[in-house]
C-alpha positions, 0 to 999 in steps of 0.5 A: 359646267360652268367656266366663269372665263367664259361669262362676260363681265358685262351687260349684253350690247343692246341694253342701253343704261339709261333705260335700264337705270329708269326700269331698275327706279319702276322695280324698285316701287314694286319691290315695296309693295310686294315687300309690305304684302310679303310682311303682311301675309306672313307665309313666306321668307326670303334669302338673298345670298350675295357672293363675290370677290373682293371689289364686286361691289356687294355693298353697293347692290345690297345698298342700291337695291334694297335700300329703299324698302322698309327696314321692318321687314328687312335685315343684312348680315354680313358675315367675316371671319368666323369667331372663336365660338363660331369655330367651335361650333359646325361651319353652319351654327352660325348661319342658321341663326340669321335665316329669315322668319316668315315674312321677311328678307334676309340678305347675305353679305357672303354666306356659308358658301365661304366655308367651301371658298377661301378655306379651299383657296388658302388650304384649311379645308381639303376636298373631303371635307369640302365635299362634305360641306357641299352636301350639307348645304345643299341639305340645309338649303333644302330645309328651309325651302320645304320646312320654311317656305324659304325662297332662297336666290343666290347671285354671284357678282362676275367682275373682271380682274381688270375692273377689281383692281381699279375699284381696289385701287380707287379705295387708297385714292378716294377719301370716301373709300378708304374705309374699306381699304385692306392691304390683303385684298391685293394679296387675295386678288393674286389668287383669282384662279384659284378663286375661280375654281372653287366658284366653278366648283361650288356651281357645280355642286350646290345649284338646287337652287341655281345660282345667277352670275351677275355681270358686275363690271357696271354697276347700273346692269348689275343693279338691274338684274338683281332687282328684276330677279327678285321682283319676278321670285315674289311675283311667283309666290301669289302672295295676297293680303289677309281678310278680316278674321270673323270673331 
């Protein structure tokens, strides 16, 4: 079992940033290629699930990351709190209809993942139930594995408490940031054991595919291994251009 006190934050000492900002450059040209070659054979999909607490810096991965490849065959939805329709419905109607087609790349800015998340940590949804979503998930990741050549990678942004409350902090002080400033957030960081928890919690049921615990206290490493992760998962789908077709 995982144990989120026990994952550092950081980058192991003997990555030096510098190279790892310029090897992050080099993926980030291949990611293109495959990205096009993705698109263009049209066989596979894939989702990227990007979780985390407040201030992990999910906004910037998806930006530094992904930024850079053609917006034709890429979308980011993020997902808030759901709707008055959206709750009239099961806690994956929403979701199902943004997973990606053949040939494209979905990103989740959060996901269905917050549906055994925040509703644990403040009460709406008891262990029961939770137990219950977990398998239904796992049921769901299934079906768009096998029924839509799916490859699904899920990333968990590991920062610390410390380094949340300073990029927190950083968003009342920095004009550039204030944007994004929410007074709950500090209420929600006054929850992180809770919050780690049901992350543990999460790790242990829904992990057909694994999950990937980023460290995220430095965005350069964080940047890096989720650009190495994704370019290794569409290297191993042996993807090639399709030939002229005989009339």
């Amino acid at each position: 079992m995982v144990l989120l006190k026990d994952v550092s934050t950081k980058s192991p000492k003997e990555f030096d940033k510098e190279q790892a900002k310029e090897e992050t450059g080099k993926i980030k040209k291949k990611l293109d290629d495959l990205q096009n070659l993705l698109f263009a054979e049209g066989r596979h999909a894939v989702l990227v699930v990007i979780q985390g607490m407040d201030g992990s810096g999910k906004d910037g991965a998806i930006k530094n990351v992904f930024g850079g490849l053609n917006p034709q065959g890429i979308q980011v939805k993020s997902f808030k709190a759901p709707t008055t329709e959206e709750l009239n419905h099961d806690f994956l109607w929403r979701i199902h209809q943004h997973a990606p087609a053949k040939g494209m790349i979905q990103v989740f800015n959060r996901s269905h993942y917050e549906d055994v998340l925040v509703t644990r940590v403040h009460g709406w949804c008891d262990d029961e139930t939770a137990q219950k979503r977990f398998k239904a998930i796992n049921h769901f990741e299934k079906l768009l594995q096998e029924h839509n050549q799916t490859t699904l990678l899920k990333f968990y942004l590991h920062v610390s408490p410390e380094e949340q409350q300073e990029r927190l902090k950083e968003r009342t002080e920095n004009p550039e940031k204030m944007w994004k400033y929410n007074a709950k957030d500090f209420d929600e960081a006054k929850l992180w054991d809770k919050y780690m928890q049901m992350y543990e919690d999460v790790f242990a049921h829904c992990n057909d595919p694994e999950w990937t615990i980023v460290p995220a206290d430095q965005n350069w490493y964080k940047e890096y291994l989720i650009a190495k992760t994704l370019l290794t998962a569409l290297e191993e789908l042996k993807m090639s251009y399709p030939l002229l077709r005989k009339e």
